[in-house]
PQR file with spaces between the fields and no chain letter, atoms N, CA, C, O and H, PARSE charges and radii, in Angstrom:
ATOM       1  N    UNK     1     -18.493   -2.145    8.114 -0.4000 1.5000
ATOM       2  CA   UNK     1     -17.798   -1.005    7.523 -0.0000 2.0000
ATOM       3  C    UNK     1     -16.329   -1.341    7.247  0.5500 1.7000
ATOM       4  O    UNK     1     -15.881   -1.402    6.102 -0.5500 1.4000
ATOM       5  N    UNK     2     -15.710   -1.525    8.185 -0.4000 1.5000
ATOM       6  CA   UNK     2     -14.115   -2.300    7.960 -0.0000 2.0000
ATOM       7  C    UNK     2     -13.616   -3.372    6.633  0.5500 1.7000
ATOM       8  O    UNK     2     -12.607   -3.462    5.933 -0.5500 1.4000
ATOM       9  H    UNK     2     -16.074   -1.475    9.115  0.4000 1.0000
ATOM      10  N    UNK     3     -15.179   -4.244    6.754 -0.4000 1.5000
ATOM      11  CA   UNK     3     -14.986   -5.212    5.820 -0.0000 2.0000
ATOM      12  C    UNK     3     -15.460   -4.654    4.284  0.5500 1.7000
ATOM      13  O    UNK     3     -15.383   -5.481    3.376 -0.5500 1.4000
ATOM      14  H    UNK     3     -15.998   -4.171    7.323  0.4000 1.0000
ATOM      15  N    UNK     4     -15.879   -3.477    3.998 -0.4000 1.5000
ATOM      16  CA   UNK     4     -16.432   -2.798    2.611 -0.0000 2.0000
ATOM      17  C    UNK     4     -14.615   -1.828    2.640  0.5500 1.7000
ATOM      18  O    UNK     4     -13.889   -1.623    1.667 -0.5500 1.4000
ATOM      19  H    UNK     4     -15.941   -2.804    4.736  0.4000 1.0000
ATOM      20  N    UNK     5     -14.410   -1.491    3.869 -0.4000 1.5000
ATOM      21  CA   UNK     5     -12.933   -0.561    3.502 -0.0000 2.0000
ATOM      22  C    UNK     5     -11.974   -1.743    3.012  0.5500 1.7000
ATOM      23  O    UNK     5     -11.341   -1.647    1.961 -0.5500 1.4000
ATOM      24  H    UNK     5     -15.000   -1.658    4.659  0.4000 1.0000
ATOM      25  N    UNK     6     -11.927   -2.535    3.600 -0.4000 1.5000
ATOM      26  CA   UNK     6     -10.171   -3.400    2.968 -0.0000 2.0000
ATOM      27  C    UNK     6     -10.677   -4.403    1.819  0.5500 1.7000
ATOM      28  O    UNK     6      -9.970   -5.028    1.028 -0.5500 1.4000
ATOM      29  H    UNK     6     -12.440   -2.612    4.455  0.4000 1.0000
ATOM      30  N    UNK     7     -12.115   -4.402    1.926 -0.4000 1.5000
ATOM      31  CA   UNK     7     -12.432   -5.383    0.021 -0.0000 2.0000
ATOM      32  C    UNK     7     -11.918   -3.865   -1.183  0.5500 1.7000
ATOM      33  O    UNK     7     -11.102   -3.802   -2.103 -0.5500 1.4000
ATOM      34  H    UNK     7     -12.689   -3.894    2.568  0.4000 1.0000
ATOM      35  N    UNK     8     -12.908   -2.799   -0.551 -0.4000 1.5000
ATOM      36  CA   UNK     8     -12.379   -1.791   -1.283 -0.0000 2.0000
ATOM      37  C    UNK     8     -11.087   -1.492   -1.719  0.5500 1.7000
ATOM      38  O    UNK     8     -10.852   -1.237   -2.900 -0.5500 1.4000
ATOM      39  H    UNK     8     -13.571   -2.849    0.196  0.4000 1.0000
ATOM      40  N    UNK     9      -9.749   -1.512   -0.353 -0.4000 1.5000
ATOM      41  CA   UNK     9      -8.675   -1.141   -1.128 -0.0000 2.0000
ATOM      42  C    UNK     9      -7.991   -2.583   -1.448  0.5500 1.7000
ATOM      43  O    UNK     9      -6.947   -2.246   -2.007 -0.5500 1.4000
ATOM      44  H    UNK     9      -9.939   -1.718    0.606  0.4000 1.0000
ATOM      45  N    UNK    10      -8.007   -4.183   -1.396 -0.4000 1.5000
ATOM      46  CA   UNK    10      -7.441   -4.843   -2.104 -0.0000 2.0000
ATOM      47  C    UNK    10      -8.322   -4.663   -3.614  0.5500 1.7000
ATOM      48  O    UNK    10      -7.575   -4.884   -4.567 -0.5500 1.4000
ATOM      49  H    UNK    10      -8.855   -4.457   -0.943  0.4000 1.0000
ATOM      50  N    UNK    11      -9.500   -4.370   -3.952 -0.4000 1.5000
ATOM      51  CA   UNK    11     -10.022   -4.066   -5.243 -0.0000 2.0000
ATOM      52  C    UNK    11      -8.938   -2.952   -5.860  0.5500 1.7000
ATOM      53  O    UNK    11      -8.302   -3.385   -6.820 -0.5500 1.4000
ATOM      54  H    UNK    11     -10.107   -4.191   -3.178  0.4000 1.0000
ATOM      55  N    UNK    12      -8.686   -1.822   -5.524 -0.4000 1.5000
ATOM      56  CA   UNK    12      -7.578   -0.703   -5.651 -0.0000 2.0000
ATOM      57  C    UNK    12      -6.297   -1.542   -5.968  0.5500 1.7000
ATOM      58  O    UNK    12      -5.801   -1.765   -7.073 -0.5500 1.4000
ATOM      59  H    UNK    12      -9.203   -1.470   -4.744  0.4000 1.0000
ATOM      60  N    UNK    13      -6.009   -1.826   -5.112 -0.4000 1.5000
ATOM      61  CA   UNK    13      -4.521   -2.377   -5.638 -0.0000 2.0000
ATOM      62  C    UNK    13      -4.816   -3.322   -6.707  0.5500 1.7000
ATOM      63  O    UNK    13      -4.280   -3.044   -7.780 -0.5500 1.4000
ATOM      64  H    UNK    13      -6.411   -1.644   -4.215  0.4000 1.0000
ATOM      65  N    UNK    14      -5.623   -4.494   -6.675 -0.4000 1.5000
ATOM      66  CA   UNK    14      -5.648   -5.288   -7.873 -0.0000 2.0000
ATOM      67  C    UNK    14      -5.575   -4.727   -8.904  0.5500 1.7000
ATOM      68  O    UNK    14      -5.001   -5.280   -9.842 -0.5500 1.4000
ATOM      69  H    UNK    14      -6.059   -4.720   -5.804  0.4000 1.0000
ATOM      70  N    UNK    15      -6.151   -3.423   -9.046 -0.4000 1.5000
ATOM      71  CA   UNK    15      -6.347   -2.419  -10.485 -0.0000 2.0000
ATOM      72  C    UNK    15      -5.056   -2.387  -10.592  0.5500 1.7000
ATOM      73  O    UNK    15      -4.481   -2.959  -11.518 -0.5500 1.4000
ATOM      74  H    UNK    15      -6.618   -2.974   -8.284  0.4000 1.0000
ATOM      75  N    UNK    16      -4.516   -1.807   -9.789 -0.4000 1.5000
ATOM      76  CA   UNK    16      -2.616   -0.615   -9.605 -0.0000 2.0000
ATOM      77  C    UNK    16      -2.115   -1.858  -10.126  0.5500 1.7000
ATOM      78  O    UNK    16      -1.856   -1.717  -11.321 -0.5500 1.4000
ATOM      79  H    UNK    16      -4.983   -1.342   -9.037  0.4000 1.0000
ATOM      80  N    UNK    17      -1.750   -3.626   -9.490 -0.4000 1.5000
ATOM      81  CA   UNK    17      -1.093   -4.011  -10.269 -0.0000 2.0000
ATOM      82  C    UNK    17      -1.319   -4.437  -11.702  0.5500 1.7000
ATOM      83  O    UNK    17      -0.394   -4.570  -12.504 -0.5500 1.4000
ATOM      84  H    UNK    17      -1.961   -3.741   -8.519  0.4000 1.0000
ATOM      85  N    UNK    18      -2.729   -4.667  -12.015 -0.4000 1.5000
ATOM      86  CA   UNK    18      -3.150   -5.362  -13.846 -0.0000 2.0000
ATOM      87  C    UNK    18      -2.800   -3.707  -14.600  0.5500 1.7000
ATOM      88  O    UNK    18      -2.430   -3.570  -15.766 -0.5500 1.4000
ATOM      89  H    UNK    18      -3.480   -4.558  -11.364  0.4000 1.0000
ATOM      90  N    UNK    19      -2.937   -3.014  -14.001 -0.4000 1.5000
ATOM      91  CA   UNK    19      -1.911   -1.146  -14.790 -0.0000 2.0000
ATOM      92  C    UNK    19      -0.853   -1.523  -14.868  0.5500 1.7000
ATOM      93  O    UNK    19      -0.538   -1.822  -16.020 -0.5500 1.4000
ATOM      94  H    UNK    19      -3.238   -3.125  -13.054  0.4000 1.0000
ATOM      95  N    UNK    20      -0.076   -1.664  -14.106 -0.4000 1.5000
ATOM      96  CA   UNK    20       1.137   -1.801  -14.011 -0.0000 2.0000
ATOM      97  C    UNK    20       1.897   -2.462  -15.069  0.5500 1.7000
ATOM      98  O    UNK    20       2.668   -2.073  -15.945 -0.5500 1.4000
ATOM      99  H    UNK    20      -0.332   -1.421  -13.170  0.4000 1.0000
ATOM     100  N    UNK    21       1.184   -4.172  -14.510 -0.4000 1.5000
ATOM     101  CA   UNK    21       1.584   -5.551  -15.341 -0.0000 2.0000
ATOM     102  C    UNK    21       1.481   -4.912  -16.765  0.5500 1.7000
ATOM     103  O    UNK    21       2.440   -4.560  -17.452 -0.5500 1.4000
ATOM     104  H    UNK    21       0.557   -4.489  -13.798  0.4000 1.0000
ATOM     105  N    UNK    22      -0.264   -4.795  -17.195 -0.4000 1.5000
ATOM     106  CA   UNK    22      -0.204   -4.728  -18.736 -0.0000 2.0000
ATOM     107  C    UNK    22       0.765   -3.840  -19.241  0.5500 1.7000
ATOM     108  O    UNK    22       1.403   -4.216  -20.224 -0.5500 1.4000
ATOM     109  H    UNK    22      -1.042   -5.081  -16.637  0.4000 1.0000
ATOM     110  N    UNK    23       1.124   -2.116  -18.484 -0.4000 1.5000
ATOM     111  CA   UNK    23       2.238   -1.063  -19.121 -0.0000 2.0000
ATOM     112  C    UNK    23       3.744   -1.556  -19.160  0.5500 1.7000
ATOM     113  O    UNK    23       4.748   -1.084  -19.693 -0.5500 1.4000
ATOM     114  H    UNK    23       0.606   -1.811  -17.685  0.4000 1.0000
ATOM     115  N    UNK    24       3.504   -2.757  -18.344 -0.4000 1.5000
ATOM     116  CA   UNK    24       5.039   -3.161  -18.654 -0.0000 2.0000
ATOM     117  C    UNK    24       5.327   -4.139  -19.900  0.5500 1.7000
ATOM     118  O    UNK    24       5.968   -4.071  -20.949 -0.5500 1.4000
ATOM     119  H    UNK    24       2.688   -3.141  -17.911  0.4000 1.0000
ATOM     120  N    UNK    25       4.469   -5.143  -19.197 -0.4000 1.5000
ATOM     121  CA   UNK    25       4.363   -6.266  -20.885 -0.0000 2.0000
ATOM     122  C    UNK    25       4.058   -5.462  -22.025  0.5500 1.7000
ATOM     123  O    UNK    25       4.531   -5.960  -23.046 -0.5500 1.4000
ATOM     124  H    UNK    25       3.948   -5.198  -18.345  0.4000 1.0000
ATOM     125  N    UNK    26       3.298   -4.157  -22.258 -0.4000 1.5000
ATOM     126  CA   UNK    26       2.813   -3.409  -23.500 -0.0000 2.0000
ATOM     127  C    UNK    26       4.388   -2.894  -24.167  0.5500 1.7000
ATOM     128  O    UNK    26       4.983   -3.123  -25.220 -0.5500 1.4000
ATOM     129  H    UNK    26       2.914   -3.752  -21.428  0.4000 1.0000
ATOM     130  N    UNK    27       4.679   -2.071  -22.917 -0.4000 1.5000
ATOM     131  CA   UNK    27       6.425   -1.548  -23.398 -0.0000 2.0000
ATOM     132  C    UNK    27       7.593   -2.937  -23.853  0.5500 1.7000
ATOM     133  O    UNK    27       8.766   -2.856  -24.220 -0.5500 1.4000
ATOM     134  H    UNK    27       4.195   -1.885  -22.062  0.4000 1.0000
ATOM     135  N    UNK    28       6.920   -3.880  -23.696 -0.4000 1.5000
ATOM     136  CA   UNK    28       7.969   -5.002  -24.252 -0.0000 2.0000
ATOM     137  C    UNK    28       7.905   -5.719  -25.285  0.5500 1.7000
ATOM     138  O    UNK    28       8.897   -6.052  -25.932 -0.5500 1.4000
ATOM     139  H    UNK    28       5.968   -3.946  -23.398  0.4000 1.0000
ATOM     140  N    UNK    29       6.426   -6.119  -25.627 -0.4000 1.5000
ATOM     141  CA   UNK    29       5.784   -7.112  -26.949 -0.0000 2.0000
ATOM     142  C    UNK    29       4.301   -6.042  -27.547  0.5500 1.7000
ATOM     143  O    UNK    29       3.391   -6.466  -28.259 -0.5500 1.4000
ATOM     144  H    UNK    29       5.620   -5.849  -25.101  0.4000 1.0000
ATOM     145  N    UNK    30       4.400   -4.955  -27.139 -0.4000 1.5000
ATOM     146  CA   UNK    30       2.901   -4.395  -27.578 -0.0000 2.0000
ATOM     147  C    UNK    30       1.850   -4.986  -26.985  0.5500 1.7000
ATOM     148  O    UNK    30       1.978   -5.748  -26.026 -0.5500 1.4000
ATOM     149  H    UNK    30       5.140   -4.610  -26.561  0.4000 1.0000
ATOM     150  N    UNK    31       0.383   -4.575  -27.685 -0.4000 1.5000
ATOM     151  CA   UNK    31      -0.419   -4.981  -27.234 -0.0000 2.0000
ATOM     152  C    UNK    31      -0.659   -6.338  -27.617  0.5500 1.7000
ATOM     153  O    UNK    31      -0.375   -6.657  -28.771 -0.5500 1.4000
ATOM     154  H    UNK    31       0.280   -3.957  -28.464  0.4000 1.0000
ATOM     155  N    UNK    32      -1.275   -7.434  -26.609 -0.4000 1.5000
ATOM     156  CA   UNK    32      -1.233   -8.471  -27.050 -0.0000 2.0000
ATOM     157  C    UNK    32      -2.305   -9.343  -25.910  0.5500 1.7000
ATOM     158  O    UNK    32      -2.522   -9.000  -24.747 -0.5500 1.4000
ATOM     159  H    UNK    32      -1.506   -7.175  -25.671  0.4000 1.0000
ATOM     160  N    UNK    33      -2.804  -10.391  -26.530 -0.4000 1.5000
ATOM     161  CA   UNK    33      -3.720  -11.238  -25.811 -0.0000 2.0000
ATOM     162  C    UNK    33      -3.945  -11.626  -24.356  0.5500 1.7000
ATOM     163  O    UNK    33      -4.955  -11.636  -23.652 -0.5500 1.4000
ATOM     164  H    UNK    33      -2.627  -10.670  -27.474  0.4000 1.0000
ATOM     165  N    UNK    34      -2.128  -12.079  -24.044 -0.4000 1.5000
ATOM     166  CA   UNK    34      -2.051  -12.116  -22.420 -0.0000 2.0000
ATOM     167  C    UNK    34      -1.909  -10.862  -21.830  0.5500 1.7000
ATOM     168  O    UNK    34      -1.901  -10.981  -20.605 -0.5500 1.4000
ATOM     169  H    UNK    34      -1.307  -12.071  -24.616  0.4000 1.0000
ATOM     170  N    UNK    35      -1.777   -9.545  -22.255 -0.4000 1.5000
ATOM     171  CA   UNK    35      -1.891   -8.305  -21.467 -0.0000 2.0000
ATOM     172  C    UNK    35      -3.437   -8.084  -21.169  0.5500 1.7000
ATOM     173  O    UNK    35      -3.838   -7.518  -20.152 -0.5500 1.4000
ATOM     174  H    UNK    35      -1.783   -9.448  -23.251  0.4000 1.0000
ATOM     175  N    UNK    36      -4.402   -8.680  -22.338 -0.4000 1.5000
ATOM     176  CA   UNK    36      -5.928   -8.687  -22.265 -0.0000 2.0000
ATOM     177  C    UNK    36      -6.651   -9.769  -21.674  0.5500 1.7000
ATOM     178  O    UNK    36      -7.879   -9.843  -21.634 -0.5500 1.4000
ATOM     179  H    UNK    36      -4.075   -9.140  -23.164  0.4000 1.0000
ATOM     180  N    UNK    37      -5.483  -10.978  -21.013 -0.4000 1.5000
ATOM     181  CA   UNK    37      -6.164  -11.363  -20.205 -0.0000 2.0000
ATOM     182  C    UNK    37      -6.033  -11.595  -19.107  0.5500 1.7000
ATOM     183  O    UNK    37      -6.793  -12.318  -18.461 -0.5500 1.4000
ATOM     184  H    UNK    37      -4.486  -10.918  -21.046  0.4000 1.0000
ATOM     185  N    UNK    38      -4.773  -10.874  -18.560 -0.4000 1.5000
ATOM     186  CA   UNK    38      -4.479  -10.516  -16.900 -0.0000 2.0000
ATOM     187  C    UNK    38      -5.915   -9.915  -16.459  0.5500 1.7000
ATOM     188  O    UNK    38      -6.692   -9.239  -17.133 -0.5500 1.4000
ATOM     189  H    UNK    38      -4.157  -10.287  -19.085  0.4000 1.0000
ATOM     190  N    UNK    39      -6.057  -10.457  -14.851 -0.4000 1.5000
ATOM     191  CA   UNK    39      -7.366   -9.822  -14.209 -0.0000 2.0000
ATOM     192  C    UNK    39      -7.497  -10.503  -12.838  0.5500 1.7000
ATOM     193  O    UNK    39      -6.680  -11.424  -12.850 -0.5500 1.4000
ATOM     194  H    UNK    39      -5.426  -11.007  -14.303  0.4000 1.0000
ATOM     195  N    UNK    40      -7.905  -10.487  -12.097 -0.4000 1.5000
ATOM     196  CA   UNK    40      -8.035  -10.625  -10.681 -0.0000 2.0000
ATOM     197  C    UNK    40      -9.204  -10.896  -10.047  0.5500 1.7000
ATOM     198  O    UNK    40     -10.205  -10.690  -10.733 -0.5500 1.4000
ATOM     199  H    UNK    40      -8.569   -9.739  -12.087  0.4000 1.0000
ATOM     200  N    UNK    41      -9.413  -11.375   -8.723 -0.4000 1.5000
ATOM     201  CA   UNK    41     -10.921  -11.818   -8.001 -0.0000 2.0000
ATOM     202  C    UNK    41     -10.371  -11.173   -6.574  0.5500 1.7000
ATOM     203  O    UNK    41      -9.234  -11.330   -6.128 -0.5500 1.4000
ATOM     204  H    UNK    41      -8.600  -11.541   -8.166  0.4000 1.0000
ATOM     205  N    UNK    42     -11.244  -10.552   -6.075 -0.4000 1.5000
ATOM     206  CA   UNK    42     -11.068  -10.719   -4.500 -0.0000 2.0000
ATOM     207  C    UNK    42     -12.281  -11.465   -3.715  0.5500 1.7000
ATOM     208  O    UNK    42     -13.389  -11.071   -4.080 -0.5500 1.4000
ATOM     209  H    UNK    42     -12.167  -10.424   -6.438  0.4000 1.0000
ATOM     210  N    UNK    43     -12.284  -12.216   -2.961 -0.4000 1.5000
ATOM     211  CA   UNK    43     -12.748  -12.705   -2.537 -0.0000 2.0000
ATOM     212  C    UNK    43     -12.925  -13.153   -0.922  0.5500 1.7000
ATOM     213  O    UNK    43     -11.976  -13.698   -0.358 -0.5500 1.4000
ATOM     214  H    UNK    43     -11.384  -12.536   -2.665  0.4000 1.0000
ATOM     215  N    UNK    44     -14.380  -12.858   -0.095 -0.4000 1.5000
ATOM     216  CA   UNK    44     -14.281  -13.623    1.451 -0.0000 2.0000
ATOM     217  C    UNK    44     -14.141  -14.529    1.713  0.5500 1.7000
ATOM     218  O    UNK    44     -14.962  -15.338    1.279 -0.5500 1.4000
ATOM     219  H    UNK    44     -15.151  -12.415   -0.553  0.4000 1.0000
ATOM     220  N    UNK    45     -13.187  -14.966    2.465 -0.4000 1.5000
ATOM     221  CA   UNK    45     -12.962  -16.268    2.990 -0.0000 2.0000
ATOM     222  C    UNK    45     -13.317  -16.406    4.651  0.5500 1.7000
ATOM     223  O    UNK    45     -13.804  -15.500    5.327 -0.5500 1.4000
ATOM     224  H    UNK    45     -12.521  -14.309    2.816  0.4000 1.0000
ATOM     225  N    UNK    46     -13.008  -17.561    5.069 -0.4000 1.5000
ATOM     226  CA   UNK    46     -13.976  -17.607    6.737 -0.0000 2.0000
ATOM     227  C    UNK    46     -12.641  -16.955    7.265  0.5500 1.7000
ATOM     228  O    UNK    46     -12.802  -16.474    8.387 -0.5500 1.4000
ATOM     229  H    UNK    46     -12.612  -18.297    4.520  0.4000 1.0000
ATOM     230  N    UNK    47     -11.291  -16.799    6.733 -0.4000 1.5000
ATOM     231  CA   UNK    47     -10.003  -16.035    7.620 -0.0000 2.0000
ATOM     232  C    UNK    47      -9.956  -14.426    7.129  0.5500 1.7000
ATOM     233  O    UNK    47      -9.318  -13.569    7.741 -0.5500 1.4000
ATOM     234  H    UNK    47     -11.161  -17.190    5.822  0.4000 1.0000
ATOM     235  N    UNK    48     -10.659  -14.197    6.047 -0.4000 1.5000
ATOM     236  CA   UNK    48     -10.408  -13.400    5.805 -0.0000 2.0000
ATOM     237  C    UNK    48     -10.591  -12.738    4.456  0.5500 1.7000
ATOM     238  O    UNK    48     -11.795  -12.706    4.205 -0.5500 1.4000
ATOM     239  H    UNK    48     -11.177  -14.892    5.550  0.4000 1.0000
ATOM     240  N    UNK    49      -9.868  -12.197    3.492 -0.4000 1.5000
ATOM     241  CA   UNK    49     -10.225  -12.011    2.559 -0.0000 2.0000
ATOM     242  C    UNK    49      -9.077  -12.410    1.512  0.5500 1.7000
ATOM     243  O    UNK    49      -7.995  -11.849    1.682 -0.5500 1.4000
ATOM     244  H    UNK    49      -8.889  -12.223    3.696  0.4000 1.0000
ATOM     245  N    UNK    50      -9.180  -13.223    0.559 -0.4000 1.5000
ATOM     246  CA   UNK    50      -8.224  -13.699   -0.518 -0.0000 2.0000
ATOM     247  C    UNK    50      -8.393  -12.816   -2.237  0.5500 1.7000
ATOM     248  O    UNK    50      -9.441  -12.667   -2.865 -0.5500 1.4000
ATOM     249  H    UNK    50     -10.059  -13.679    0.421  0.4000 1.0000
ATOM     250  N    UNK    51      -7.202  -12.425   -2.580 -0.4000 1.5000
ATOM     251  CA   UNK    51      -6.948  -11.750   -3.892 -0.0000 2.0000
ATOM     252  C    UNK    51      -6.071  -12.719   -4.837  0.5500 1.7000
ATOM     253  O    UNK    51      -4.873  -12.994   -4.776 -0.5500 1.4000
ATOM     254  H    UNK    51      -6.350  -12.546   -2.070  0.4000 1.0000
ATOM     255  N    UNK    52      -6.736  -13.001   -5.432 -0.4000 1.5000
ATOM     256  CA   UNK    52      -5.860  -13.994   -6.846 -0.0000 2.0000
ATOM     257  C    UNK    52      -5.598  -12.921   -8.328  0.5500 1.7000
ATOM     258  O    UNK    52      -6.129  -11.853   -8.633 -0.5500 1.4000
ATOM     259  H    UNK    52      -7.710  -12.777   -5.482  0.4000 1.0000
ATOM     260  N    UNK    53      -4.796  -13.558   -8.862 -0.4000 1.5000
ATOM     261  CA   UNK    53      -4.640  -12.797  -10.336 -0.0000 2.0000
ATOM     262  C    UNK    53      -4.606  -14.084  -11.023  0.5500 1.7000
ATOM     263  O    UNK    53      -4.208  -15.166  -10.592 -0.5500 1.4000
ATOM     264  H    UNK    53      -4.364  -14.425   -8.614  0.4000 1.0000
ATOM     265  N    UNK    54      -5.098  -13.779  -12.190 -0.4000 1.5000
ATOM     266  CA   UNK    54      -4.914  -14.683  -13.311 -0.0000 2.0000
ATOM     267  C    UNK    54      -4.750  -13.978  -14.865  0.5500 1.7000
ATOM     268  O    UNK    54      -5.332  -13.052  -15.430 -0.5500 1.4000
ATOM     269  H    UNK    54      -5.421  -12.900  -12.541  0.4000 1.0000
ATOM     270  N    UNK    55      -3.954  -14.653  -15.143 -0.4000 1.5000
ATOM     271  CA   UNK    55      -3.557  -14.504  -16.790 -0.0000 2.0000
ATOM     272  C    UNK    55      -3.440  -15.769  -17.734  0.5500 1.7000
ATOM     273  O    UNK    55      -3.760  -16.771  -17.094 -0.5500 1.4000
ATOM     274  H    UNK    55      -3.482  -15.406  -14.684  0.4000 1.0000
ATOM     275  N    UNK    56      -3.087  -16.066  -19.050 -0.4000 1.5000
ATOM     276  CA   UNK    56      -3.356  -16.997  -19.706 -0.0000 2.0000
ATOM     277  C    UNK    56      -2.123  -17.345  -19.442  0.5500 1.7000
ATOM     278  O    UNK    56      -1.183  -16.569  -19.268 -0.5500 1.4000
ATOM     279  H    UNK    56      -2.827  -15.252  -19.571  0.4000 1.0000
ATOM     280  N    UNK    57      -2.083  -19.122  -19.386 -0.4000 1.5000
ATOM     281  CA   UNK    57      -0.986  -20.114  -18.584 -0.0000 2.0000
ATOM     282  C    UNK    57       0.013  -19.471  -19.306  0.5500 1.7000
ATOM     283  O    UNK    57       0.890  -19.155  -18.502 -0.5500 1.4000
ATOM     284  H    UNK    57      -2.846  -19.753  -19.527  0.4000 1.0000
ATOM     285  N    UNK    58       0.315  -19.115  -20.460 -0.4000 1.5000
ATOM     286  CA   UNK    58       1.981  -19.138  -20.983 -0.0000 2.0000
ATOM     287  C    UNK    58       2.494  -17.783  -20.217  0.5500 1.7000
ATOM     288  O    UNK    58       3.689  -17.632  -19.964 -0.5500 1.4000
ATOM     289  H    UNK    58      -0.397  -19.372  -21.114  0.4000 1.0000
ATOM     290  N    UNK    59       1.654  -16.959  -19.920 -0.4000 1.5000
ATOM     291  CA   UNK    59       2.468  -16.006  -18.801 -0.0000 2.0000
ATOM     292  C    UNK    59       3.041  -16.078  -17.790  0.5500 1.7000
ATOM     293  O    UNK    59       3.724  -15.149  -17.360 -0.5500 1.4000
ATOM     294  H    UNK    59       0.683  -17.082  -20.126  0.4000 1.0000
ATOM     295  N    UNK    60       2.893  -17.173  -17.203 -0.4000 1.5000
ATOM     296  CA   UNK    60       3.324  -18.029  -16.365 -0.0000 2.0000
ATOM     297  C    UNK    60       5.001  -18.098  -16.804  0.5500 1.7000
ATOM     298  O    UNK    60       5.986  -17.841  -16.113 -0.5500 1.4000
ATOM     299  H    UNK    60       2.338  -17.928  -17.552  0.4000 1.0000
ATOM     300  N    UNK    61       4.916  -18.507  -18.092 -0.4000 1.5000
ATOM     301  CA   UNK    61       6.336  -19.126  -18.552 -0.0000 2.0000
ATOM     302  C    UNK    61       7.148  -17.618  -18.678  0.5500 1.7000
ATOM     303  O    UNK    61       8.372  -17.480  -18.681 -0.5500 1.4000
ATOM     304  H    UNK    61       4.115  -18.716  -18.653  0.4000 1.0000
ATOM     305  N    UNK    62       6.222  -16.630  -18.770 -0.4000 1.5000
ATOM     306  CA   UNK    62       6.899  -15.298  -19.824 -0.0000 2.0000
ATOM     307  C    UNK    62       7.389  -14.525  -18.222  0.5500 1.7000
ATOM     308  O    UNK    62       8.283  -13.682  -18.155 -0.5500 1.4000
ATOM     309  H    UNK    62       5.229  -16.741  -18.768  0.4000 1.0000
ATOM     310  N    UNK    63       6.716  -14.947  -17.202 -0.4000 1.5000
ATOM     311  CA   UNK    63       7.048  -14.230  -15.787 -0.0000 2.0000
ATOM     312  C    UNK    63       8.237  -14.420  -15.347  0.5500 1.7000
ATOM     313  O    UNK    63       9.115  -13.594  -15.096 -0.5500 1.4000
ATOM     314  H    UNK    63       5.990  -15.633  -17.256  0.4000 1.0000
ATOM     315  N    UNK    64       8.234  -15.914  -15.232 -0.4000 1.5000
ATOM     316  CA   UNK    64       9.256  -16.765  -14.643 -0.0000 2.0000
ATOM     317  C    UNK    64      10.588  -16.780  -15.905  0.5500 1.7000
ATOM     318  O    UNK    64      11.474  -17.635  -15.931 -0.5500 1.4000
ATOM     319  H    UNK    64       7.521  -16.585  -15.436  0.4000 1.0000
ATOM     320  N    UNK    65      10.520  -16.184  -16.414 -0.4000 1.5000
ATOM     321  CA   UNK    65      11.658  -15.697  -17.692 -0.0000 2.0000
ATOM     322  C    UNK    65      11.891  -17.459  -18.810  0.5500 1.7000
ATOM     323  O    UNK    65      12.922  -17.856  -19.354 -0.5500 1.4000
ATOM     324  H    UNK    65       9.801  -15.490  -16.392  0.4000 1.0000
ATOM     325  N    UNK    66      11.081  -17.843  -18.796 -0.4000 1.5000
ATOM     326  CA   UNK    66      11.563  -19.424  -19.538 -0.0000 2.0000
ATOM     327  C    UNK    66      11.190  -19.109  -20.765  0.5500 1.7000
ATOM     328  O    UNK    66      11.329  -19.920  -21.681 -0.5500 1.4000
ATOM     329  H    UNK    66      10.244  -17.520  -18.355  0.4000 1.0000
């Protein structure tokens, strides 16, 4: 039960931030490819449970302001 509650709310937050991310990048360049391809995994691990995000590499550059 514990382990269906905290996959559940890191699933929740992953949503809250790819909302977030895309309404911010949208308010800056419109809609656009890397806002459509931000997205996330959660996943079990033997420590625990791991949450990644991924977007297309040049967001990388557009995050980190370069």
């Amino acid at each position: 039960m514990l382990i269906n509650s905290i996959e559940n709310y890191l699933n929740d937050f992953g949503k809250k931030v790819i909302d977030e991310s895309q309404k911010e990048l949208k308010a800056v360049k419109g809609d656009t490819a890397l806002g459509a391809s931000i997205r996330f995994k959660v996943e079990l691990t033997s420590t625990g449970f791991s949450t990644k995000f991924y977007m297309n590499e040049y967001g990388r550059y557009l995050d980190e302001g370069v």
